[in-house]
N, C-alpha and C positions, 0 to 999 in steps of 0.2 A: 471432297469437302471435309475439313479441317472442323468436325464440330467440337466443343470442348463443354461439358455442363457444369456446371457453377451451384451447386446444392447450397443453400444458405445453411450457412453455420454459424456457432456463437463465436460472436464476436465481444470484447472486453470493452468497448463500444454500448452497447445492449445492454448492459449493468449498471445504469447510474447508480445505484445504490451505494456498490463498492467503489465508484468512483469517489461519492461522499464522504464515507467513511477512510479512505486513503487522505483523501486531504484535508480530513479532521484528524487524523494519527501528525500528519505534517505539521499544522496547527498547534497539538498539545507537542510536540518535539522541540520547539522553541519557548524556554519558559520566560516569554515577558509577561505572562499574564500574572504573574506572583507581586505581592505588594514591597515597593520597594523600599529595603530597612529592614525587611522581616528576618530573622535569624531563620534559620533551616533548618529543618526536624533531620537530624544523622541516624538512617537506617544503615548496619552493617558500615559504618566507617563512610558511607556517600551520602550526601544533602539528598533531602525528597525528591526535589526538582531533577534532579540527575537520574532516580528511579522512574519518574514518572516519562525521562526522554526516550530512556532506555527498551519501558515497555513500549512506546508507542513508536518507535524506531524499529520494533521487531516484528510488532503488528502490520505496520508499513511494509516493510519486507515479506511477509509472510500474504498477504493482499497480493503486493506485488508477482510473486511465485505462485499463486494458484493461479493469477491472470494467466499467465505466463504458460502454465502447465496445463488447463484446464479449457484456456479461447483461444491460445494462440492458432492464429491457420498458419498453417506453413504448407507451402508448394510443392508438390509433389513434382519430378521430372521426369519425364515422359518423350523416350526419344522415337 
């Protein structure tokens, strides 16, 4: 008999939280919510709107990578 046990583990599923907050980093990455006409505040030679993609693009990633690192289940094989 071929039994195989199945232990529950975290899954990146289990975390709505960080699911929110990913696609709220997705959300501020897109800057249409800025009023249109407005001049842009040039921090370091880049428009705000560009700083503000920037962090939320790494936030995102960095979200993304602890999922990744942290719930992934990956399969063990077992001959």
């Amino acid at each position: 008999m071929n039994h195989i046990e199945n232990p529950v583990r975290d899954e990146p599923r289990r975390h709505p939280l960080l699911w929110v907050f990913a696609l709220f980093c997705l959300f501020l990455s897109v800057p249409f919510y800025y009023p249109e006409g407005r001049a842009p505040t040039m921090i370091f030679g880049l428009p705000d709107w560009c700083w503000v993609t920037l962090i939320a693009d790494i936030l995102f990633a960095l979200i993304v990578c602890w999922m990744i690192l942290k719930t992934w289940i990956a399969s063990s094989e077992e001959d």
